[in-house]
C-alpha positions in Angstrom: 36.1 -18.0 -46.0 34.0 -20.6 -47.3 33.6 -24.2 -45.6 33.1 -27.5 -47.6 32.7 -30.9 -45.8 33.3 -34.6 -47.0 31.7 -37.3 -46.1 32.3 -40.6 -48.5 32.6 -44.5 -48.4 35.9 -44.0 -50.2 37.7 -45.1 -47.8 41.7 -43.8 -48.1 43.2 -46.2 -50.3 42.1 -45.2 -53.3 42.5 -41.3 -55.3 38.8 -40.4 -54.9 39.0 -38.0 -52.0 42.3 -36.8 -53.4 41.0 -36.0 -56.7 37.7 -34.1 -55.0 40.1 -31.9 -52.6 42.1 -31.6 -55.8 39.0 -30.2 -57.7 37.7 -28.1 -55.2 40.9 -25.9 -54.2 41.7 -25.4 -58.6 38.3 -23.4 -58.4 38.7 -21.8 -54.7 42.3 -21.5 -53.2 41.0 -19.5 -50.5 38.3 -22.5 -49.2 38.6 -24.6 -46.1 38.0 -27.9 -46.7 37.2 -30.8 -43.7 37.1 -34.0 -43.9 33.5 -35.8 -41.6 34.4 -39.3 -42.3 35.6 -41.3 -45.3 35.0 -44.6 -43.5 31.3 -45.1 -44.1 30.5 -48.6 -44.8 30.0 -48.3 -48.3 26.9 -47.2 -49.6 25.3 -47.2 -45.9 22.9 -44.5 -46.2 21.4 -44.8 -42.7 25.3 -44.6 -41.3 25.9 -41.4 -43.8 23.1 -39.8 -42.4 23.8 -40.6 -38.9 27.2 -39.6 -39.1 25.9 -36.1 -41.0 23.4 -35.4 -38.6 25.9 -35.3 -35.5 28.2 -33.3 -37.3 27.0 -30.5 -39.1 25.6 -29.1 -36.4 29.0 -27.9 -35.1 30.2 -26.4 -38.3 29.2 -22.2 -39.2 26.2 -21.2 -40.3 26.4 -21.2 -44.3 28.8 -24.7 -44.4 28.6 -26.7 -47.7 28.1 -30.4 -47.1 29.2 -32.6 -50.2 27.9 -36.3 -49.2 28.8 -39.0 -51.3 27.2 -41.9 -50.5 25.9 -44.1 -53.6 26.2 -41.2 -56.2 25.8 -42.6 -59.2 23.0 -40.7 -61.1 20.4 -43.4 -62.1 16.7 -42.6 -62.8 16.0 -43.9 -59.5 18.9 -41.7 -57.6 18.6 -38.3 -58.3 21.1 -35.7 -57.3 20.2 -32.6 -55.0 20.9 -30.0 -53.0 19.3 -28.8 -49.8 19.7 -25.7 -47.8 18.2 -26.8 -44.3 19.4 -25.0 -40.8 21.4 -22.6 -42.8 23.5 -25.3 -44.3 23.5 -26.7 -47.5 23.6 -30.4 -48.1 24.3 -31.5 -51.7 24.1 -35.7 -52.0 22.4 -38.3 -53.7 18.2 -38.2 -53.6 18.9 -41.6 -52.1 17.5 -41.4 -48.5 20.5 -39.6 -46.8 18.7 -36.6 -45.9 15.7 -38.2 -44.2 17.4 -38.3 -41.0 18.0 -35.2 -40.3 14.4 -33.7 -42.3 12.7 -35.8 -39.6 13.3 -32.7 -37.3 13.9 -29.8 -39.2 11.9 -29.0 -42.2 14.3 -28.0 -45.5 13.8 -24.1 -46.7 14.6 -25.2 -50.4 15.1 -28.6 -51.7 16.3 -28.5 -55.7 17.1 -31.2 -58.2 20.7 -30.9 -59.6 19.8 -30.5 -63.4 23.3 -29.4 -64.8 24.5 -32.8 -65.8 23.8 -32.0 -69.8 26.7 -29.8 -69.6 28.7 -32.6 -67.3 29.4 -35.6 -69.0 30.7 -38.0 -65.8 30.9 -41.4 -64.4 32.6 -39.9 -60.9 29.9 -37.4 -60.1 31.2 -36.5 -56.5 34.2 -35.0 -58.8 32.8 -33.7 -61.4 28.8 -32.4 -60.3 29.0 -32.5 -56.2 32.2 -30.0 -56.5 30.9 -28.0 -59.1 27.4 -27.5 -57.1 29.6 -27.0 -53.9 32.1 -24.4 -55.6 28.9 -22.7 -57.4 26.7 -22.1 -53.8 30.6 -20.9 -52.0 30.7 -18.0 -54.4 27.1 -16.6 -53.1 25.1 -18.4 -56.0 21.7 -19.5 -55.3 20.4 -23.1 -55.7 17.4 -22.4 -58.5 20.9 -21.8 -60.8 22.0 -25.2 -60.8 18.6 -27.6 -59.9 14.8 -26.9 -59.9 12.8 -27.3 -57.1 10.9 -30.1 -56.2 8.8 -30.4 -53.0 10.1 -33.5 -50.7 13.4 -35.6 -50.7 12.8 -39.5 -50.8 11.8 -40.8 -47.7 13.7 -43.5 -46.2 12.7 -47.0 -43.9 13.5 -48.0 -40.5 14.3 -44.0 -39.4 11.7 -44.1 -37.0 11.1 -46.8 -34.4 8.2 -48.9 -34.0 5.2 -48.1 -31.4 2.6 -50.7 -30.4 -1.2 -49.8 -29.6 -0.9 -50.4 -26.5 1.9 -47.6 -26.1 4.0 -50.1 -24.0 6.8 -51.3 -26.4 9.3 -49.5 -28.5 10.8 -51.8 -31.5 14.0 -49.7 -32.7 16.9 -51.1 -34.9 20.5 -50.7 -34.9 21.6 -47.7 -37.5 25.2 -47.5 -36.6 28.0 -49.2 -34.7 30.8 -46.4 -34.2 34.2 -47.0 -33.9 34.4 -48.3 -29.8 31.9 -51.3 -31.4 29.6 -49.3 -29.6 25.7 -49.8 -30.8 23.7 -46.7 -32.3 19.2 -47.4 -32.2 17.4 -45.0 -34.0 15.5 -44.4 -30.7 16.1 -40.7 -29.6 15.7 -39.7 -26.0 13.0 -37.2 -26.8 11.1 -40.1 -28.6 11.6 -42.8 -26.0 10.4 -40.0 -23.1 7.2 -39.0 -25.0 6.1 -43.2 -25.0 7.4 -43.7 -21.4 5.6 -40.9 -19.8 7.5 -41.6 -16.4 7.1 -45.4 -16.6 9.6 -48.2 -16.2 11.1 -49.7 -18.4 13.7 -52.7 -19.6 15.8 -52.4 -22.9 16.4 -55.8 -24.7 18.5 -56.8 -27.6 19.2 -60.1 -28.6 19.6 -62.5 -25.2 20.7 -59.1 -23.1 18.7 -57.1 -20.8 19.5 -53.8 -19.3 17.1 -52.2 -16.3 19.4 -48.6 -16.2 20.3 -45.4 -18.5 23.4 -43.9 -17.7 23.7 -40.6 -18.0 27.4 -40.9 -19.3 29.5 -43.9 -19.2 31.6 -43.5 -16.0 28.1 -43.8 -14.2 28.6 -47.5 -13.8 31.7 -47.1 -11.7 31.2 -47.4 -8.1 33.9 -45.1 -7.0 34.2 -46.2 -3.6 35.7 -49.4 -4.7 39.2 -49.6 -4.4 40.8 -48.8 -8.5 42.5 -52.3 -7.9 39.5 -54.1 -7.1 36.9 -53.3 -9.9 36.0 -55.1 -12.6 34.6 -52.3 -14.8 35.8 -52.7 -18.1 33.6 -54.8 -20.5 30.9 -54.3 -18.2 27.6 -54.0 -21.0 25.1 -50.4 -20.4 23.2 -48.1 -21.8 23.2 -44.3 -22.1 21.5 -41.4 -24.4 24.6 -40.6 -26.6 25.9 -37.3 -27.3 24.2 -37.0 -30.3 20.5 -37.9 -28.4 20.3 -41.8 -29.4 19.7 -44.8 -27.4 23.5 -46.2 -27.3 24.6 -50.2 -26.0 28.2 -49.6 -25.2 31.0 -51.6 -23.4 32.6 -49.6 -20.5 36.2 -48.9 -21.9 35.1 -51.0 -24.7 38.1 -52.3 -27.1 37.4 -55.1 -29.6 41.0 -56.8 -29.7 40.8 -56.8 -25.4 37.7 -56.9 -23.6 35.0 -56.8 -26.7 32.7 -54.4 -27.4 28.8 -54.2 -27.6 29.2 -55.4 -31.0 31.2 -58.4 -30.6 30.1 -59.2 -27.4 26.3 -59.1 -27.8 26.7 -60.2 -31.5 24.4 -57.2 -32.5 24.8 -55.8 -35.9 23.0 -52.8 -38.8 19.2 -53.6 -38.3 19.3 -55.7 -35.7 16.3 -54.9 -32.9 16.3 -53.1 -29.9 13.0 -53.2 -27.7 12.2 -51.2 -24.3 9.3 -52.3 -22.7 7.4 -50.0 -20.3 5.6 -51.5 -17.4 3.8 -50.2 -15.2 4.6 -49.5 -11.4 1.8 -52.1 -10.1 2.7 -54.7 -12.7 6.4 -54.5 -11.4 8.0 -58.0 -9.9 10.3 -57.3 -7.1 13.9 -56.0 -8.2 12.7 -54.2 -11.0 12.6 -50.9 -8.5 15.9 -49.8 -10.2 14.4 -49.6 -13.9 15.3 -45.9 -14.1 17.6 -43.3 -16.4 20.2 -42.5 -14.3 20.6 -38.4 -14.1 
């Protein structure tokens, strides 16, 4: 049985991801449809492609990915469909992809050229379904789209690296749903810059000297429950997906904040880690360590 995912900025209010379910079972009963998200800021590519990169990764070989994120076919925003990792990825030529080509090289990228028969101002609907539908029955990709050789690139996916190979400038991509705060720095990235050095994380007026391994790190357990003060406590940790995460321990906006609210940090805002090295180290920096 065929899988299709959604991921939109439609939000549920509206009949948009109605009508696409809607579209999708009246050409294939029999397919399993999931929904990703349909709560990305709308058109946020960098928090479409953040959100697709984390998640497709747990669906079957062979998955169809419909993302519709800023659609709208314009001279400038091309339609495609990718087949990368075994999945295929059909979207706007908008940027959405980069994040996850960064690692892993497409096996066929094509431009969606069946809109002359498709006559639409709700693409996701009417050429995203029909593309999706089309690759679910076994059809190939040069059917529907020619190939072309690279998707367009898009800024601020990778972070910044000095000449001096002592400072990382990264920027916020996504703040998830705890108000927790997403860099684009990814552990394997921020370890082939440190190269065993220390190291100090700012953003904004906040500094942080430690990386958690996972969130209940910062608990000191042999503290009486009744005495700790744990939640709202700010840190940072390598999140599941391999970013650079600022969270709030047990964070909750409407109690006691979140990394978000509390640090005031927002999309595109800069995150720096500074590496120094062991002899240039003032006293109480010893701890400047990723916790294990």
């Amino acid at each position: 049985m065929a899988i299709i995912t959604l991921t939109t900025d439609f939000g549920e209010k509206d009949h948009f991801v109605g009508a696409t379910k809607g579209a999708i079972y009246s050409e294939l009963p029999d397919v399993r449809i999931v929904d990703i998200s349909h709560s990305v800021s709308p058109f946020n590519i960098l928090e479409a492609g953040y959100i697709t990169q984390n998640a497709y990764k747990s669906f079957p070989k062979g998955s169809i990915h419909i993302i519709g994120i800023d659609s709208e076919l314009n001279e400038e925003n091309k339609h495609i469909a990718v087949k990368l990792d075994d999945h295929y990825f059909i979207c706007a030529n908008n940027g959405i992809m980069s994040m996850i080509c960064t690692e892993i090289v497409p096996e066929k990228i094509v431009e969606i050229n069946i809109h002359d028969k498709i006559q639409t101002s709700f693409p996701v609907l009417d050429v995203f379904v029909k593309v999706a539908c089309h690759i679910a029955r076994g059809g190939t990709l040069e059917v529907i789209g020619k190939s072309i050789p690279e998707i367009k690139p898009i800024k601020n996916i990778t972070p910044f690296v000095n000449d001096d190979k002592n400072q990382i400038l990264g920027n916020v991509i996504y703040v998830d749903n705890y108000g927790n705060v997403i860099t684009n720095i990814k552990r394997t990235f921020f370890e082939s810059v440190q190269k065993g050095r220390a190291f100090e994380i700012l953003a904004r007026h906040y500094k942080f000297k430690k990386i958690y391994h996972k969130y209940s790190d910062i608990i000191n357990f042999a503290i009486p429950e009744d005495q700790r003060h744990d939640e709202g406590r700010g840190m940072v940790v390598f999140n599941s997906g391999g970013f650079l995460e600022i969270a709030v321990y047990k964070s909750n906006s409407a109690t006691v904040g979140s990394a978000s609210t509390l640090m005031g940090l927002k999309l595109m805002d800069t995150v720096s880690v500074k590496f120094i090295n062991e002899s240039l180290l003032p006293k109480g920096f010893e701890d400047l360590e990723i916790e294990e």
